[in-house]
N, C-alpha and C positions, 0 to 999 in steps of 0.2 A: 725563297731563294733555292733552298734546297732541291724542292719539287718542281720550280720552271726552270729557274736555269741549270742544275746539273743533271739530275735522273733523265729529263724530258731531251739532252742532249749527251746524252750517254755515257757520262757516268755512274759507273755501275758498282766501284770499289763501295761494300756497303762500313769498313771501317771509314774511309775517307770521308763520306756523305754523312757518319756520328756525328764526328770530329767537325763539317765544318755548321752541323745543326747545335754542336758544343758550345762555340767559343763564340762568345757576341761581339763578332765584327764591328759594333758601334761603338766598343772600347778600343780602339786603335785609329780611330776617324780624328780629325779635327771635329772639336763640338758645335761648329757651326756646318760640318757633315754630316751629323748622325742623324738624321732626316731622310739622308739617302746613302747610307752604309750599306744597304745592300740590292741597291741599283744595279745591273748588271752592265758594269761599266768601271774606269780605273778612278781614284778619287785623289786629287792633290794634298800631299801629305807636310808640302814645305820643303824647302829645300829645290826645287825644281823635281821633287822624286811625287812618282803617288803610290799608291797602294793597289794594286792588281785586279781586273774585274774575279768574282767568287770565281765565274767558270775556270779559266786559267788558272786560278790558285789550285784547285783540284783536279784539273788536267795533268797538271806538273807533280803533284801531290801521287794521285794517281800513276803516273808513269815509272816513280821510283819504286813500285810493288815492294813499298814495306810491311812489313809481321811484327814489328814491335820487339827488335831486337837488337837492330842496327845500328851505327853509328853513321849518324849525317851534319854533312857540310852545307851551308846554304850561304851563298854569294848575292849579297847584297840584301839587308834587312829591313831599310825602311821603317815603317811602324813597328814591326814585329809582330803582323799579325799570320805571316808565313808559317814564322818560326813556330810560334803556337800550334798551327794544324800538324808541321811536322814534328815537332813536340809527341801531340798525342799521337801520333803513330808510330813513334821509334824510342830508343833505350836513352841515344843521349844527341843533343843536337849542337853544332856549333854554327852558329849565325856570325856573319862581319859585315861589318858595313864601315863603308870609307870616310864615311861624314857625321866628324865627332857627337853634332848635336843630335842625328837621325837615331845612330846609334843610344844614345842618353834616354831618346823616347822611346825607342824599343824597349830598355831596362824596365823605364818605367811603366810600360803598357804589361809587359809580360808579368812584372812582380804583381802590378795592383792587380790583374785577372788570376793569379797562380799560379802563374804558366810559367815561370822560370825553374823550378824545381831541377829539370832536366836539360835545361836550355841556355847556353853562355853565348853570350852577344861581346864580340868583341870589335872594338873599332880599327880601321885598319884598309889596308888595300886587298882588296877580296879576289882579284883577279890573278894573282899569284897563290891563292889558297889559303890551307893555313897547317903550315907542316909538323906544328906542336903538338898535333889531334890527329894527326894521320896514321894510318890510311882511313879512308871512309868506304863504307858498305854503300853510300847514297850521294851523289850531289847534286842541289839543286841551285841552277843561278836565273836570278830572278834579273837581269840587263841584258842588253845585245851586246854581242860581242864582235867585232870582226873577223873572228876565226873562233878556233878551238884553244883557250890557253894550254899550252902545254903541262903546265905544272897540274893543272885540276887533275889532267889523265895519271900523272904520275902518282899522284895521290887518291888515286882511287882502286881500293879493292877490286880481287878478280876471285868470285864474280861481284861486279859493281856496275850502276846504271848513275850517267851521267847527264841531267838534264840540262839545256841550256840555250836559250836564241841565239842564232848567229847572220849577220847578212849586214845590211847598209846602216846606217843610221836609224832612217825613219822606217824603215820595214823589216822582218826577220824571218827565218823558217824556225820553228820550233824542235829541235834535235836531240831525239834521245837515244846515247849512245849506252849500249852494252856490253861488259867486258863479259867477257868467258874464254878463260884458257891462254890468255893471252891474245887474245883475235879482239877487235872490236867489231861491233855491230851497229848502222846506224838507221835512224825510220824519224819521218817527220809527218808526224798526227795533225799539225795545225801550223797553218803562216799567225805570225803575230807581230804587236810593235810595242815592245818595252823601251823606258831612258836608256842612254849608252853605258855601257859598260867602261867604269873611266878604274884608272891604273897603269902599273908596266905593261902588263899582257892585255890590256882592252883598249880603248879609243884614249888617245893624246889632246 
């Protein structure tokens, strides 16, 4: 996985590419998945949600250029196998996910790999943020969104890099905006199609 689908497409961050040769992606699958855990492609997690092809997990990963020091927000958790890679790149992580039971198997995927240590999953609507934890150095949301929620911006450190689909339903641009100085900054690396971003500030 590592060596075809990210280096060979140009992932280059070489803590990222540890991190995701780290954590065995097959513990965050349905067990009738882990056959094909790390198929490059997204995988049904229940719920109507699945779990992200590796490339994109380290696209997104990658875009937040963290050092391992930071504090990160991460909208929408899923399995929690996100939270894990940014886990091991950052100080402290806070994951939400909107869908109590999703959430529950994220606990449980991170606790039985180790991976919670630095990492709180909280249930909840993720597209208003989470202003208990704020500001963040990092955010990354794993839904499309129809816009930019505003709250994420307000919540996020300057300088801070905000990652996040936004566009239609069924298609997204991939948008990584950067704060510095108060300016934002934005550049789109890859079109993609993630579930909708459901909440106040995402799809109704």
């Amino acid at each position: 996985m590592v060596d075809t689908q990210l280096r060979r497409r140009g992932i280059g961050d070489e803590r990222v590419l540890a991190a995701m040769l780290e954590i065995p992606r097959e513990e965050f699958v349905p067990l009738e998945s882990r056959l094909v855990a790390y198929q490059d492609a997204p995988i049904p997690i229940g719920e109507g949600q699945t779990i992200s092809q590796p490339y994109m997990t380290a696209l997104m990963a990658e875009s937040l250029e963290l050092r391992g020091t930071e504090s990160v927000l991460e909208v929408g958790a899923g399995c929690g196998y996100a939270a894990a890679v940014l886990g091991a790149l950052a100080a402290r992580v806070t994951t939400l996910e909107i869908l109590p039971r999703l959430a529950q198997q994220a606990r449980d995927n991170l606790r039985r790999t180790v991976r919670d240590g630095n990492v709180q999953v909280v249930a909840g609507d993720g597209s208003g943020g989470y202003a208990e934890a704020a500001p963040y150095d990092a955010i990354s949301v794993a839904a499309g969104a129809p816009e930019i929620p505003a709250a994420l911006l307000e919540q996020l450190n300057d300088p801070g890099i905000l990652v996040i689909p936004v566009g239609a339903l069924d298609d997204q641009e991939l948008r990584v905006l950067t704060m510095r100085g108060g300016h934002v900054e934005s550049r789109v690396p890859t079109l993609c199609r993630f579930v909708p971003l459901r909440g106040g500030e995402g799809w109704q």
